[in-house]
LUMGU-490387 format. One record per residue: x negated, y, z negated of N, C-alpha, C, O in turn; residue in one letter. Coordinates in steps of 0.001 Angstrom, whole numbers, padded with zeros to 6 digits. Each point is the difference from the previous one (the first is absolute). Layout:
@n_c1: X&n_c2: Y&n_c3: Z&ca_c1: X&ca_c2: Y&ca_c3: Z&c_c1: X&c_c2: Y&c_c3: Z&o_c1: X&o_c2: Y&o_c3: Z&r: A
...
//
This chain:
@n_c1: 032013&n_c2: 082180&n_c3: 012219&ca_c1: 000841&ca_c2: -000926&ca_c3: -000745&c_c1: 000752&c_c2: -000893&c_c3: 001000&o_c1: -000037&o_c2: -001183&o_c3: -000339&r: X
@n_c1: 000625&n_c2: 001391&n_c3: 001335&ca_c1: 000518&ca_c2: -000818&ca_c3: 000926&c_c1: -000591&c_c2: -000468&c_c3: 000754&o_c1: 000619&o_c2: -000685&o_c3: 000814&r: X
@n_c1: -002380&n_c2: 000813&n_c3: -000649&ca_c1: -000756&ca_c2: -000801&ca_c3: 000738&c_c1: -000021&c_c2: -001096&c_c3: -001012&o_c1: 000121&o_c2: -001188&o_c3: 000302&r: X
@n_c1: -000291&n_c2: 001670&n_c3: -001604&ca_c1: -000235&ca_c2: -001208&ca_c3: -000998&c_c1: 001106&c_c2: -001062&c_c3: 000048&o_c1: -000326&o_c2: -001183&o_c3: 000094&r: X
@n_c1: 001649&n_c2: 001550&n_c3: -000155&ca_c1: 001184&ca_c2: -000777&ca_c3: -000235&c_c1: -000109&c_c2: -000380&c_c3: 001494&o_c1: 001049&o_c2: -000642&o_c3: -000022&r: X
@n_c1: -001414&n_c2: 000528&n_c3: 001155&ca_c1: 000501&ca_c2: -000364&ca_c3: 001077&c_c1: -000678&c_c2: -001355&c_c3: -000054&o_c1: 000463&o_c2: -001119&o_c3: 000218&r: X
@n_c1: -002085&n_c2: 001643&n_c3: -000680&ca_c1: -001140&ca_c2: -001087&ca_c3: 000229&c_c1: 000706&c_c2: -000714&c_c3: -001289&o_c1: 000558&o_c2: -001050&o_c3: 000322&r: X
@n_c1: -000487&n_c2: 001273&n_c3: -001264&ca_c1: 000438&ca_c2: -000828&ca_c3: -000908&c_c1: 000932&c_c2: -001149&c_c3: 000613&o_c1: -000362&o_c2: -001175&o_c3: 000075&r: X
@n_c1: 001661&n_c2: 001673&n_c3: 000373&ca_c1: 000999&ca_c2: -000437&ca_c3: 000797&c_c1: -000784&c_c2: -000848&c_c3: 000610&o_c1: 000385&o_c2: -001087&o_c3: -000430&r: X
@n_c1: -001333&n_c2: 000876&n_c3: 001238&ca_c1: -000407&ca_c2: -000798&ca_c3: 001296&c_c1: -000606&c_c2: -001027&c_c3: -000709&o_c1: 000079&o_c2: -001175&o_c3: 000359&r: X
@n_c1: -000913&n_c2: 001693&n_c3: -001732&ca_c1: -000598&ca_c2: -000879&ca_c3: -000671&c_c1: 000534&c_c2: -001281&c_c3: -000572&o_c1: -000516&o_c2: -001105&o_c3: -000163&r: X
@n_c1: 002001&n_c2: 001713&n_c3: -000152&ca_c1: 001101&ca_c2: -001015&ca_c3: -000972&c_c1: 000618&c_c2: -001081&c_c3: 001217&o_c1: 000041&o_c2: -001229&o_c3: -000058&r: X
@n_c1: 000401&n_c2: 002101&n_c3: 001129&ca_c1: -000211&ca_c2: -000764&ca_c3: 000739&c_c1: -000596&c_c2: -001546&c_c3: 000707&o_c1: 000509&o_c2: -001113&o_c3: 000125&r: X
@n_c1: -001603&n_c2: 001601&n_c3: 000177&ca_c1: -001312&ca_c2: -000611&ca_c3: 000217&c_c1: -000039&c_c2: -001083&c_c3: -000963&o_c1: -000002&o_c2: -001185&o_c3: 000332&r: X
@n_c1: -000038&n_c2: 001702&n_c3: -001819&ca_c1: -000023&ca_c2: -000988&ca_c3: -000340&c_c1: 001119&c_c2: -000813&c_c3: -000527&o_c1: -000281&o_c2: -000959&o_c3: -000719&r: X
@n_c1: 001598&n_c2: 001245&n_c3: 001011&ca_c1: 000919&ca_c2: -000894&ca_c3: 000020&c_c1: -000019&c_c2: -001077&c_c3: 000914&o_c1: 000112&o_c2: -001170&o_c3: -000365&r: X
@n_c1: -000278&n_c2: 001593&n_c3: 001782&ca_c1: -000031&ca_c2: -000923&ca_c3: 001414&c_c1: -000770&c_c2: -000714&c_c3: -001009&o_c1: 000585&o_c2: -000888&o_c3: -000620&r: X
@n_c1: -002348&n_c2: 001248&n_c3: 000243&ca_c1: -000844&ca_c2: -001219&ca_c3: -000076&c_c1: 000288&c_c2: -000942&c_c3: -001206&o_c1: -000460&o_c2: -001108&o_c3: -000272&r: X
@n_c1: 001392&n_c2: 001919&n_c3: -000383&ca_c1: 000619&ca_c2: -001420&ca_c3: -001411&c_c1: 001007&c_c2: -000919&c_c3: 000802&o_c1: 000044&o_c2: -001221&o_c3: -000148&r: X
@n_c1: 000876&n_c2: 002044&n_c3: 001140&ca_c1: 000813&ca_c2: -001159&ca_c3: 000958&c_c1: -000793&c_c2: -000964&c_c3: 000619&o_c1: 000364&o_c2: -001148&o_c3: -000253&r: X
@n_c1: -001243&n_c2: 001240&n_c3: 000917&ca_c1: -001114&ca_c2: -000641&ca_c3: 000453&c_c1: -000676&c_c2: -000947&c_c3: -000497&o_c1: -000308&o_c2: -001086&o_c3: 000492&r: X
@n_c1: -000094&n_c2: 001887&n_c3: -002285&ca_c1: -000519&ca_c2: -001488&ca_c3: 000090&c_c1: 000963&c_c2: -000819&c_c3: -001227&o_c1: -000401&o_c2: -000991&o_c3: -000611&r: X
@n_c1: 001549&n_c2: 001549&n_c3: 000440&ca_c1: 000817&ca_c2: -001270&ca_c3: -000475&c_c1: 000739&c_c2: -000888&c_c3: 001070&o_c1: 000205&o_c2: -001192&o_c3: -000232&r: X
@n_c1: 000132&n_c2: 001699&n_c3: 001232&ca_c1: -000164&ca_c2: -000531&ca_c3: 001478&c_c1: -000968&c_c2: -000805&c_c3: 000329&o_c1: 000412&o_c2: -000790&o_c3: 000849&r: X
@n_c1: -001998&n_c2: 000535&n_c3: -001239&ca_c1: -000930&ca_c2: -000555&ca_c3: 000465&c_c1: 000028&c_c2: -001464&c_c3: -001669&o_c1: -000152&o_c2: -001222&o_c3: -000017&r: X
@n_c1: 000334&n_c2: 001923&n_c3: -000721&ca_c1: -000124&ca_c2: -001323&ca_c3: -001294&c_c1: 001283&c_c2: -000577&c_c3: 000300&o_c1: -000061&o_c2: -001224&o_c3: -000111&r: X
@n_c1: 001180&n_c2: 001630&n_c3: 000443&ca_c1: 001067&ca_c2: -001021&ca_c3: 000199&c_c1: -000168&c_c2: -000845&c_c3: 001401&o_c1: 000562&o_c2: -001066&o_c3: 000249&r: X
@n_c1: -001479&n_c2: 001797&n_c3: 000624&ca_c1: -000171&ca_c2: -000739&ca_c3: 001294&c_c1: -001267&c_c2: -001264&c_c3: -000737&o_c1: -000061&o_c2: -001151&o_c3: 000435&r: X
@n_c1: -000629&n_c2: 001543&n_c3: -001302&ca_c1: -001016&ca_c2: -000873&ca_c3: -000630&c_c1: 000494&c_c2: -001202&c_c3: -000936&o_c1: -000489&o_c2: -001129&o_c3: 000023&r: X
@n_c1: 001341&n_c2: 001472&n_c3: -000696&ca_c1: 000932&ca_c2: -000777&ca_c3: -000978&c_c1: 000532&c_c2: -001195&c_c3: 001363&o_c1: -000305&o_c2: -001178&o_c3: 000184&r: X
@n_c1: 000894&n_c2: 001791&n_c3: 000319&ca_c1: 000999&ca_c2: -000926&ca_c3: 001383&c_c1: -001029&c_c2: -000939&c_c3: 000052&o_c1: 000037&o_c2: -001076&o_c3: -000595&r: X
@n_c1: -001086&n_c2: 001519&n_c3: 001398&ca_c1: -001221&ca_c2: -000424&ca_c3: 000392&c_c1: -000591&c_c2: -001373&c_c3: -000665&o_c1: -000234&o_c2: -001167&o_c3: 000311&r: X
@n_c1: 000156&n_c2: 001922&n_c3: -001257&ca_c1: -000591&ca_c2: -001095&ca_c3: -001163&c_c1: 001078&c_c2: -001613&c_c3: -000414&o_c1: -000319&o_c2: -001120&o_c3: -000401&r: X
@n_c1: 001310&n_c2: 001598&n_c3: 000664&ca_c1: 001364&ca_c2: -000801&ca_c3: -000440&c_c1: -000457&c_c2: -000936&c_c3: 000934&o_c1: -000662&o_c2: -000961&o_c3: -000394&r: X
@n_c1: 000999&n_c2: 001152&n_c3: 001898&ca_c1: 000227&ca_c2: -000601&ca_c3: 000947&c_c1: -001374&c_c2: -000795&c_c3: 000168&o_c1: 000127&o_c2: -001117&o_c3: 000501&r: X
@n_c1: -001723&n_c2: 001609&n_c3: -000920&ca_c1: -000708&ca_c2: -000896&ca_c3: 000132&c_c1: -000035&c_c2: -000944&c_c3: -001574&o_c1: -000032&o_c2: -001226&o_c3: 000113&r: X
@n_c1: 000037&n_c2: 001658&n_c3: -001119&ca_c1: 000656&ca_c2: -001099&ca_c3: -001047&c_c1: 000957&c_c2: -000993&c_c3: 000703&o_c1: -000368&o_c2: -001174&o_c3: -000024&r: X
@n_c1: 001490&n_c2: 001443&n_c3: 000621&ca_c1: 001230&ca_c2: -000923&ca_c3: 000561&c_c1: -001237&c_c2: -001052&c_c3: 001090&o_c1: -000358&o_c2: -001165&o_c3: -000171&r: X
@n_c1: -000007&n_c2: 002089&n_c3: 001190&ca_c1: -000534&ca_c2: -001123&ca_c3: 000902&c_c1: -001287&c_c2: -000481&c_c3: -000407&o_c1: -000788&o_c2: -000320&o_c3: 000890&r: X
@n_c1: 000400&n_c2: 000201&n_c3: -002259&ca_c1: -001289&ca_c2: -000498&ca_c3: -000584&c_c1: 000586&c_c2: -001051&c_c3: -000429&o_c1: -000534&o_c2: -001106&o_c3: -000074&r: X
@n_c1: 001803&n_c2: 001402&n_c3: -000275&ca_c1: 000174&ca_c2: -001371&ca_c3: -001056&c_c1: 001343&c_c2: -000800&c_c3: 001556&o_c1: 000568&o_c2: -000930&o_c3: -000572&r: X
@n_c1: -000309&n_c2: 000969&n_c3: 001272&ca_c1: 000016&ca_c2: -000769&ca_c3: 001394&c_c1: -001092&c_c2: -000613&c_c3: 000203&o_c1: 000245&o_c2: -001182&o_c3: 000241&r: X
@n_c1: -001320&n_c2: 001404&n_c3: -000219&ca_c1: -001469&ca_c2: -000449&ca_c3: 000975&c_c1: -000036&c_c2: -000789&c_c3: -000794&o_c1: 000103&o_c2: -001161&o_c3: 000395&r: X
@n_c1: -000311&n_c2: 001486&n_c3: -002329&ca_c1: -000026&ca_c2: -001116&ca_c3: -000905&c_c1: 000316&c_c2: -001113&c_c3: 000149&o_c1: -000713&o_c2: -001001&o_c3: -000071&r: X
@n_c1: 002488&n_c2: 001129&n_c3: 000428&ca_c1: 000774&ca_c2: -001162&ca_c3: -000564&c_c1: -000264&c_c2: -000787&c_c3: 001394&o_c1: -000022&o_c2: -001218&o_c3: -000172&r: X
@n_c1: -000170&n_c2: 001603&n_c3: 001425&ca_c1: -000258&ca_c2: -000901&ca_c3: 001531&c_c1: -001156&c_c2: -000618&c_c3: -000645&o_c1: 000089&o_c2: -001182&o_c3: -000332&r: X
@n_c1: -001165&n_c2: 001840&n_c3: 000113&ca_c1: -001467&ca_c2: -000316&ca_c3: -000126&c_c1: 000108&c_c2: -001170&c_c3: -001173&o_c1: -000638&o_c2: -001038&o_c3: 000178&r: X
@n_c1: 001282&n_c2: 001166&n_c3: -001139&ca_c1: 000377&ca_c2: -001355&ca_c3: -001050&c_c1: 000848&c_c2: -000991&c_c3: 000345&o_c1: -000180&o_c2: -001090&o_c3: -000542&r: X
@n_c1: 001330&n_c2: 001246&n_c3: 001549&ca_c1: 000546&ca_c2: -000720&ca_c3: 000714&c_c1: -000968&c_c2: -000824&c_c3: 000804&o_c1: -000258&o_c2: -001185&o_c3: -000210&r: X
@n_c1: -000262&n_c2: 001969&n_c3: 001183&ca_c1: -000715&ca_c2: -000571&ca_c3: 000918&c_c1: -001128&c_c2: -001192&c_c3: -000581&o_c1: -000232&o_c2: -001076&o_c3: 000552&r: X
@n_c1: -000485&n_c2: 001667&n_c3: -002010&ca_c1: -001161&ca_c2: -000678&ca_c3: -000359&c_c1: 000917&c_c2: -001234&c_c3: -000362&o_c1: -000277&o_c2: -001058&o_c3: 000565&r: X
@n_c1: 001278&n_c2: 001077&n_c3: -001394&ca_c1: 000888&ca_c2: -001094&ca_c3: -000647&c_c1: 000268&c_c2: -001123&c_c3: 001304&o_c1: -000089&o_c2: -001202&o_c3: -000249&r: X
@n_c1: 000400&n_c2: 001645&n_c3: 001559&ca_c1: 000436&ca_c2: -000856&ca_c3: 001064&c_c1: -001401&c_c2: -000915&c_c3: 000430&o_c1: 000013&o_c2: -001199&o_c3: 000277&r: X
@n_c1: -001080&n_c2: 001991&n_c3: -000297&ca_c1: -001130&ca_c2: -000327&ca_c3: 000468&c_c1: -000597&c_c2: -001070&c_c3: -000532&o_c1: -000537&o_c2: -000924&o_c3: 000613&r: X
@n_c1: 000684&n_c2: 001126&n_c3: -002225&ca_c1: 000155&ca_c2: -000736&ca_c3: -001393&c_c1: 000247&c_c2: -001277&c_c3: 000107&o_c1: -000731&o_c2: -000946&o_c3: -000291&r: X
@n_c1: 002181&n_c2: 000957&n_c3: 000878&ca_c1: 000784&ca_c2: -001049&ca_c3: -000296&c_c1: -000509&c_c2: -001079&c_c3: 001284&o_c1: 000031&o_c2: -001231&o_c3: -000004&r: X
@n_c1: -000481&n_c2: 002120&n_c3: 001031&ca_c1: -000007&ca_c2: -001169&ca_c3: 001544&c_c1: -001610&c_c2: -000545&c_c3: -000495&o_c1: -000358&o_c2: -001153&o_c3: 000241&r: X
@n_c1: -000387&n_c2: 001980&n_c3: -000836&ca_c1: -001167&ca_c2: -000743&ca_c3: -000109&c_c1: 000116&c_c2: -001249&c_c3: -000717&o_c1: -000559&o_c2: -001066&o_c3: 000256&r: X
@n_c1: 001523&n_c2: 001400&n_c3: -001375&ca_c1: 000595&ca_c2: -001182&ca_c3: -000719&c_c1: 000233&c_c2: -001216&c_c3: 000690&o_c1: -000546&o_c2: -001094&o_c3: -000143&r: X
@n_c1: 001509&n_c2: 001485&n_c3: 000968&ca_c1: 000121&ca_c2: -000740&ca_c3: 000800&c_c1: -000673&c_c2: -001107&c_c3: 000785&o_c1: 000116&o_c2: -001226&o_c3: 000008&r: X
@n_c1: -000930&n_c2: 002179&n_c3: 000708&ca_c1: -000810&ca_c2: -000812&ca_c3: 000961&c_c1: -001202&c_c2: -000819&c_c3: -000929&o_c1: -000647&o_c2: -000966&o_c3: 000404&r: X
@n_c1: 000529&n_c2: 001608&n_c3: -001741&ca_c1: -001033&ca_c2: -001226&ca_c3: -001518&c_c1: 000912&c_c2: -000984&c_c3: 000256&o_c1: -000378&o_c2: -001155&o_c3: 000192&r: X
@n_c1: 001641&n_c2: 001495&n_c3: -000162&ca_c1: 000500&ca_c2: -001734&ca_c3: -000501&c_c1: 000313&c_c2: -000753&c_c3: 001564&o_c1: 000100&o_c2: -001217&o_c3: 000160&r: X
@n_c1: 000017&n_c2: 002196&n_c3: 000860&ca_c1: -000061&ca_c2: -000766&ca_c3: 001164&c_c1: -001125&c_c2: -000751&c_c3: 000425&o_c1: 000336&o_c2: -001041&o_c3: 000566&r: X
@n_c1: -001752&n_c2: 001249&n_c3: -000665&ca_c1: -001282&ca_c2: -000115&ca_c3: -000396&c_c1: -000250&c_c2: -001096&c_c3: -000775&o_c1: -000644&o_c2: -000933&o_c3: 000480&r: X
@n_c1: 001045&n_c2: 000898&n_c3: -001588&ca_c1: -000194&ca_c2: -000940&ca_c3: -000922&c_c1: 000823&c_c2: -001382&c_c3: 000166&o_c1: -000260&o_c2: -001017&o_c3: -000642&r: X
@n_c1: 001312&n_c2: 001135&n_c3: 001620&ca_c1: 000940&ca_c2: -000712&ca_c3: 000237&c_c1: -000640&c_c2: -001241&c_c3: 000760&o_c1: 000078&o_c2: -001198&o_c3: -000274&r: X
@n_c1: -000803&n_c2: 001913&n_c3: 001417&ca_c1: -000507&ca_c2: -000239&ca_c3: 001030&c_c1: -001206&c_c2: -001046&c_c3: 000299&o_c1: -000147&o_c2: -000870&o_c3: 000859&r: X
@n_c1: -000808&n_c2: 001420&n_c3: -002147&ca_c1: -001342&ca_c2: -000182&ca_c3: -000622&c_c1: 001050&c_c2: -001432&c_c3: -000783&o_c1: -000237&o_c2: -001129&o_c3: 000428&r: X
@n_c1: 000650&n_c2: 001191&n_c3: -000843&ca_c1: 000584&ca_c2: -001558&ca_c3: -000740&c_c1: 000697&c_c2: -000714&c_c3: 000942&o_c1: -000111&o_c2: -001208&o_c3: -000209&r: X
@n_c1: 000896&n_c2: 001519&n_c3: 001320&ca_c1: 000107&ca_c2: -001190&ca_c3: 000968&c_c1: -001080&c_c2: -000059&c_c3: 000918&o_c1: 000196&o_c2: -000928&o_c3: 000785&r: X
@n_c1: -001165&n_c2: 001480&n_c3: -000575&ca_c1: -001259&ca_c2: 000069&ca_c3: 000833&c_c1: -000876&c_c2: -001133&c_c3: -000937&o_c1: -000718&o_c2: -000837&o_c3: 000546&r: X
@n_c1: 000856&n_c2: 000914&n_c3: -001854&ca_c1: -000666&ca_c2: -000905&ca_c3: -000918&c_c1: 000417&c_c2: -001511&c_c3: 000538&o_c1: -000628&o_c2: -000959&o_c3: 000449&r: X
@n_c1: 002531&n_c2: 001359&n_c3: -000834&ca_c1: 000314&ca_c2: -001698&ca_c3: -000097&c_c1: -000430&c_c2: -000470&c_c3: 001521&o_c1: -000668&o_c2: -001020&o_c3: 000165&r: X
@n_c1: 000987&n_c2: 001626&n_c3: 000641&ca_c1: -000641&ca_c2: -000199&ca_c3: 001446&c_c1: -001165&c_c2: -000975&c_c3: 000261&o_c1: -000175&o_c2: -001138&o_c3: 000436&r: X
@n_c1: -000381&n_c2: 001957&n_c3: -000827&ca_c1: -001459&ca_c2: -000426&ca_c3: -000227&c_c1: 000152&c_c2: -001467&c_c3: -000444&o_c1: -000123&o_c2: -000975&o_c3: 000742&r: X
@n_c1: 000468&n_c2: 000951&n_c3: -002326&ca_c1: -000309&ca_c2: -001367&ca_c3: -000580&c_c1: 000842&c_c2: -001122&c_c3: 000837&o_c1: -000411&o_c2: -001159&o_c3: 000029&r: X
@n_c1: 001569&n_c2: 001534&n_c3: 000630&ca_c1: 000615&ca_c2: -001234&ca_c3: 000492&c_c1: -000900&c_c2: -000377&c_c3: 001369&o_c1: -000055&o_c2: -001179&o_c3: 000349&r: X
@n_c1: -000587&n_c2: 002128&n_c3: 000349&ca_c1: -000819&ca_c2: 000067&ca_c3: 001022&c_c1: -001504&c_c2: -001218&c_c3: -000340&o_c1: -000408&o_c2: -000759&o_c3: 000879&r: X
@n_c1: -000226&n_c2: 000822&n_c3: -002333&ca_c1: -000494&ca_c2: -000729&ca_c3: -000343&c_c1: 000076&c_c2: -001227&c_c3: -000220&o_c1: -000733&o_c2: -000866&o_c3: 000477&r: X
@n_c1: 002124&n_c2: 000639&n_c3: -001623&ca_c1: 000805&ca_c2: -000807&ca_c3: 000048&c_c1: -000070&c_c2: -001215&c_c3: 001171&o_c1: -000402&o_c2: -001164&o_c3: 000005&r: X
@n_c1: 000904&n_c2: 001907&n_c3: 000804&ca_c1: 000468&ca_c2: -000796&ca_c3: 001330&c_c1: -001352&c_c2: -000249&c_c3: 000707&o_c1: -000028&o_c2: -001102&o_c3: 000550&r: X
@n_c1: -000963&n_c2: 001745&n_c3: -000434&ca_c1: -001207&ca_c2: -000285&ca_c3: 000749&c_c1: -000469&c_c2: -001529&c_c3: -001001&o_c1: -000306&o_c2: -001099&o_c3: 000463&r: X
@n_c1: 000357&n_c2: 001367&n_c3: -001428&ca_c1: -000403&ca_c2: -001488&ca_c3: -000973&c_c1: 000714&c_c2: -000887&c_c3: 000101&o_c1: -000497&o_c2: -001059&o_c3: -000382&r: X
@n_c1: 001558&n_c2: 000997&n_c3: 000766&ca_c1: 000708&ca_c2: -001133&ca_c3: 000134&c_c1: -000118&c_c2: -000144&c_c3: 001307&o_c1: 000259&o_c2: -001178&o_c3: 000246&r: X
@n_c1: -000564&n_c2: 001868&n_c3: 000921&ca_c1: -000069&ca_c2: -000533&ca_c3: 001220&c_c1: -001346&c_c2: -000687&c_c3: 000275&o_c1: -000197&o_c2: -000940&o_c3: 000770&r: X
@n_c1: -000971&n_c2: 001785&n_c3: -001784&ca_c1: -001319&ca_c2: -000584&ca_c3: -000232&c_c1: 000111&c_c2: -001570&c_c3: -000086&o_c1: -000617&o_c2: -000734&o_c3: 000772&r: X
@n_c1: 001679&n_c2: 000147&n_c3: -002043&ca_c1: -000051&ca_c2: -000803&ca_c3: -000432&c_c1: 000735&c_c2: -001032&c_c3: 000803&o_c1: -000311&o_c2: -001183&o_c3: -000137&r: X
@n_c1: 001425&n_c2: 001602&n_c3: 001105&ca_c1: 000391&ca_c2: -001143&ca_c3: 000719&c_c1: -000809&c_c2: -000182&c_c3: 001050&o_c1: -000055&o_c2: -001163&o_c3: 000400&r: X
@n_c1: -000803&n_c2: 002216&n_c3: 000356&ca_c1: -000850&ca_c2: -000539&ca_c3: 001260&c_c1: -000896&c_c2: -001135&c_c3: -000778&o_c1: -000247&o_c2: -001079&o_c3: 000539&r: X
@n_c1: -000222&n_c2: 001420&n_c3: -001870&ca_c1: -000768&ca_c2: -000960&ca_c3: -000365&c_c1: 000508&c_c2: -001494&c_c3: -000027&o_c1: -000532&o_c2: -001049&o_c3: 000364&r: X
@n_c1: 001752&n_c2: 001338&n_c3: -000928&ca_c1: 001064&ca_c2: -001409&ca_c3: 000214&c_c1: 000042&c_c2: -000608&c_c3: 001345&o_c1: -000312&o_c2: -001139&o_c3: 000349&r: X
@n_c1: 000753&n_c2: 002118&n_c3: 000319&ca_c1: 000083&ca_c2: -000830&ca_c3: 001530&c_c1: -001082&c_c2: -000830&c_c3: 000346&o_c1: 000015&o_c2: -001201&o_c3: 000266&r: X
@n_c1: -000922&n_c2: 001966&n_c3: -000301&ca_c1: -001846&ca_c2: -000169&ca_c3: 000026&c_c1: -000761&c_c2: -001404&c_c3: -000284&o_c1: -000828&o_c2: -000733&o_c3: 000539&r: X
@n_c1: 001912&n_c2: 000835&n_c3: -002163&ca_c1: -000570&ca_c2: -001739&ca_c3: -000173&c_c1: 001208&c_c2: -000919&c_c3: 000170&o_c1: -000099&o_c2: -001198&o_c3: -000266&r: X
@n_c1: 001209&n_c2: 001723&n_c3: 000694&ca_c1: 000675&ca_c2: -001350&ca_c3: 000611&c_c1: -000150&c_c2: -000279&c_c3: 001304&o_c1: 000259&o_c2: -001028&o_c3: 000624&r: X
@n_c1: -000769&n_c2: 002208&n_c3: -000232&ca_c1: -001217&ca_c2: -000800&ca_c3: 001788&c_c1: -001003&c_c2: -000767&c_c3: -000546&o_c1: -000327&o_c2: -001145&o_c3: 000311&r: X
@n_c1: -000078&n_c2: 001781&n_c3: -001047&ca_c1: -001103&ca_c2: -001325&ca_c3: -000298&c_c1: 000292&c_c2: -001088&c_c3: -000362&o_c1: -000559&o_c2: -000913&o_c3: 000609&r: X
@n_c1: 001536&n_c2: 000529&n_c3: -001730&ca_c1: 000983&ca_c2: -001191&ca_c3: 000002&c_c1: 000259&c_c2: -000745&c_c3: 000900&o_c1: -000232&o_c2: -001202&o_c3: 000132&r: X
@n_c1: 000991&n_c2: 002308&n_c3: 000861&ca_c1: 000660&ca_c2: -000789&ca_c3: 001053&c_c1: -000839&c_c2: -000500&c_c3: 000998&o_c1: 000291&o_c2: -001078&o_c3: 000519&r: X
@n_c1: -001556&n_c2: 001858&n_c3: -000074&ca_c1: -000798&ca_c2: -000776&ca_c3: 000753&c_c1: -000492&c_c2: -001114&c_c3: -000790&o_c1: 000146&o_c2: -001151&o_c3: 000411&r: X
@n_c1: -000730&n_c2: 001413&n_c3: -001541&ca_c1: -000672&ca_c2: -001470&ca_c3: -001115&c_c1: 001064&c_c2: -001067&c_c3: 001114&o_c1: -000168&o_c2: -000624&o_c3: 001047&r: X
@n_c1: 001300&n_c2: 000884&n_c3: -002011&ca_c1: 001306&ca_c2: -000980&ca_c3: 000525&c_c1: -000275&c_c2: -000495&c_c3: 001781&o_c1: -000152&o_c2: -001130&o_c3: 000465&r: X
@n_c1: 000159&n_c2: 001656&n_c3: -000196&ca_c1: -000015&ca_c2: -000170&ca_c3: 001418&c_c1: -001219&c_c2: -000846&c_c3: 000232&o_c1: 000145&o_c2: -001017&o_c3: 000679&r: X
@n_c1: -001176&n_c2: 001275&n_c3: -001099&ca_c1: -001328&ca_c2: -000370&ca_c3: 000347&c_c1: 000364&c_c2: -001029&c_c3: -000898&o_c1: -000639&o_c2: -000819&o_c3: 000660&r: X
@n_c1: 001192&n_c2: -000009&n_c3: -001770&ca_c1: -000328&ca_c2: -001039&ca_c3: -000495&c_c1: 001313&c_c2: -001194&c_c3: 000791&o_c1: -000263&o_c2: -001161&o_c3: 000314&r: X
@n_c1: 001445&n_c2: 001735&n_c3: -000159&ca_c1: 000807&ca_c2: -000992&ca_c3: 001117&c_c1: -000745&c_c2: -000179&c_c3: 001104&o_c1: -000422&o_c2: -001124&o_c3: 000269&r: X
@n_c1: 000173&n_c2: 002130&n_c3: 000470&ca_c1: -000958&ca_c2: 000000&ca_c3: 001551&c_c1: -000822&c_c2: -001510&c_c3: -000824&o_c1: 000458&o_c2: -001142&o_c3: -000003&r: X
@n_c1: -001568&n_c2: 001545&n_c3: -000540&ca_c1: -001449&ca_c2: -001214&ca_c3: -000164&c_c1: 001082&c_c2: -001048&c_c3: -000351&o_c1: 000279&o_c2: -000668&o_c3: 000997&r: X
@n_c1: 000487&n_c2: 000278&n_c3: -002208&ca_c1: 000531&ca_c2: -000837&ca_c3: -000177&c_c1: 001027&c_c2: -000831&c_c3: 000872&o_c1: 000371&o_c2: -001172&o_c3: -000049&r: X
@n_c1: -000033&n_c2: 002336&n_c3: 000936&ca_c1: 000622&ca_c2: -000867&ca_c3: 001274&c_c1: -000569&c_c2: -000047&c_c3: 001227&o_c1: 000751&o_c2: -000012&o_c3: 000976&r: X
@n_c1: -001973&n_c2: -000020&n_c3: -000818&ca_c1: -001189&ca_c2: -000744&ca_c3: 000851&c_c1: -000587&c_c2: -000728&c_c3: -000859&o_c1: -001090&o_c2: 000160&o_c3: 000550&r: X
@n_c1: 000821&n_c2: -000869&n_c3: -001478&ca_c1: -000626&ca_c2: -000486&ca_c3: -000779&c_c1: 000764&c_c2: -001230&c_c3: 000011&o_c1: -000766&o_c2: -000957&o_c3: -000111&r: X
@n_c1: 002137&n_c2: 000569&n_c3: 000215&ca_c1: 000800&ca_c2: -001194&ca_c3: 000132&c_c1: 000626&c_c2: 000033&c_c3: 001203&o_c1: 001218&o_c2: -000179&o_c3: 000034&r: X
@n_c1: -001926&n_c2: 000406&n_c3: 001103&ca_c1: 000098&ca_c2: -000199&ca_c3: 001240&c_c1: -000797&c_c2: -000504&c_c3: 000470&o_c1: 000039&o_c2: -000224&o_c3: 001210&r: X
//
């Protein structure tokens, strides 16, 4: 009988430690769990932050882009612009040499001609 109650004893024991243990181990699990819930929803809110910043500069640089692409346009056309009108005065110059020599060449003959 007192081998029984001793082992019994060791048994109750035994298994008291292992109920300390493992409510010791689910509250270490509970913790556990908390703290990666907490730093899940950290990573979240950076990671939505971050995409939102990323978001916004791409934005950005569309309308910096687009900005760019329209004075690169007007660029352009005044670049045209101006090539046509410079087209058009060499042509001017062009024939007032020719004028002016005509001119020249008809005083020249006309003033050997009454000499």
């Amino acid at each position: 009988v007192e081998t029984v109650t001793t082992e019994l004893s060791a048994e109750r024991s035994l298994s008291q430690r292992l109920e300390n243990t493992r409510q010791q181990l689910e509250r270490q699990n509970k913790e556990l769990r908390s703290k990666l819930q907490e730093l899940d929803g950290v990573i979240r809110s950076k990671y939505r932050t971050n995409v939102a910043t990323l978001e916004l500069k791409i934005s950005q640089l569309e309308e910096q882009l687009e900005q760019e692409s329209k004075e690169r346009s007007l660029a352009n056309k005044f670049l045209r612009r101006t090539e046509k009108k410079m087209k058009e005065l060499m042509l001017q110059i062009e024939d007032e040499r020719r004028h002016a020599d005509q001119f020249k060449d008809q005083v020249g003959w006309g003033g050997r001609v009454g000499w």
